[in-house]
N, C-alpha and C positions, 0 to 999 in steps of 0.2 A: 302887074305890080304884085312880086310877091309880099311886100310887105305888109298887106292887110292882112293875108294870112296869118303872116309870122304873128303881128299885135293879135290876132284874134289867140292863137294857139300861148301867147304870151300873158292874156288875161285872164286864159281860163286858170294856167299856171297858179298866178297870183290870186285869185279867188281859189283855188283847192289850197293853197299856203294858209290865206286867210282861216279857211275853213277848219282847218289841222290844228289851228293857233287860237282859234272861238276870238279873232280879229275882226271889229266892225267895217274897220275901213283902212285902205292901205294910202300910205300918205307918200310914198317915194317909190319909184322904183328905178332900179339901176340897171343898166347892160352895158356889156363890154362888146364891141362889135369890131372883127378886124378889118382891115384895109381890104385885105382879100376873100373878105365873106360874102360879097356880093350883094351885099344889102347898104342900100344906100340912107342915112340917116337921117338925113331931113327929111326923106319918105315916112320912114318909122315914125319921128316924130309927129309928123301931121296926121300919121293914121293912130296911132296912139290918143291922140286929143280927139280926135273925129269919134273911135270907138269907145272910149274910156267912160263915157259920160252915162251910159246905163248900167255899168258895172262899178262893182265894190271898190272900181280907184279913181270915180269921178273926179276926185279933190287931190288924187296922186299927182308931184313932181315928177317927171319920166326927167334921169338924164343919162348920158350917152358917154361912156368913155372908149377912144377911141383907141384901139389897139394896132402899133403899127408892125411890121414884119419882124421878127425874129427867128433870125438860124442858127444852127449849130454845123461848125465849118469840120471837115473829117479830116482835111487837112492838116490842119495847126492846132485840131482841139479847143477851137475859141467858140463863146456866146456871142452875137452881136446882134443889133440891132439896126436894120436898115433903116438909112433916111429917103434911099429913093427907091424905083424897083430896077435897080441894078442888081439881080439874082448872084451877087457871087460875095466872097465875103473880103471884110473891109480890109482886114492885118494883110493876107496872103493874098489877096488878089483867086482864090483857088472857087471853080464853080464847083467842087465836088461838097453839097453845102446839101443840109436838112431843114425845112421849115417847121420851126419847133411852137411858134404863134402868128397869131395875126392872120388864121383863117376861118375863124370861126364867130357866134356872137352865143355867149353866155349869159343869162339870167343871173347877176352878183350879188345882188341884194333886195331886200325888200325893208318898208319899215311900215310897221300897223300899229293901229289902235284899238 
């Protein structure tokens, strides 16, 4: 399970923020995690609570916004935003398509005290 990882490398994150910001405690934290980042979120979240509890975000909200696939079609020049993983894009039908989100998980915010 890499997600203990990630929550560890995510808390030290949020403790050097703190630390940057002379913050006692951090009360929220936010991530945006996409569909195709391979990180499963009800992981995160249990390992989040599981490790949070010795560090500076014992009393932290963790919540999760979930980012789903977004391409940019080279065909027709459109944004769009997948509802399934049908890899091609919605207008034209065209698979000549760029995944422009929804593969990664970023660190969005924090909120401290």
């Amino acid at each position: 399970m890499h997600e203990y990882s990630i929550v560890q490398s995510l808390l030290e994150s949020c403790e050097e923020h703190a630390r940057q910001n002379d913050a006692k405690k951090v009360t929220k934290v936010i991530v945006k995690i996409g569909v195709l980042s391979g990180v499963e979120p009800d992981l995160l979240k249990t390992a989040f609570d599981t490790f949070k509890e010795q560090t500076i975000c014992h009393d932290a909200n963790f919540l999760i916004n979930i980012q789903k696939i977004e391409i940019f079609c080279h065909k027709c020049n459109t944004k769009s935003t997948l509802e399934k993983h049908e890899f091609s894009c919605p207008k034209c039908e065209s698979v000549d398509i760029r995944i422009t989100d929804g593969e990664d998980m970023y660190l969005m915010s924090l909120e401290l005290e």
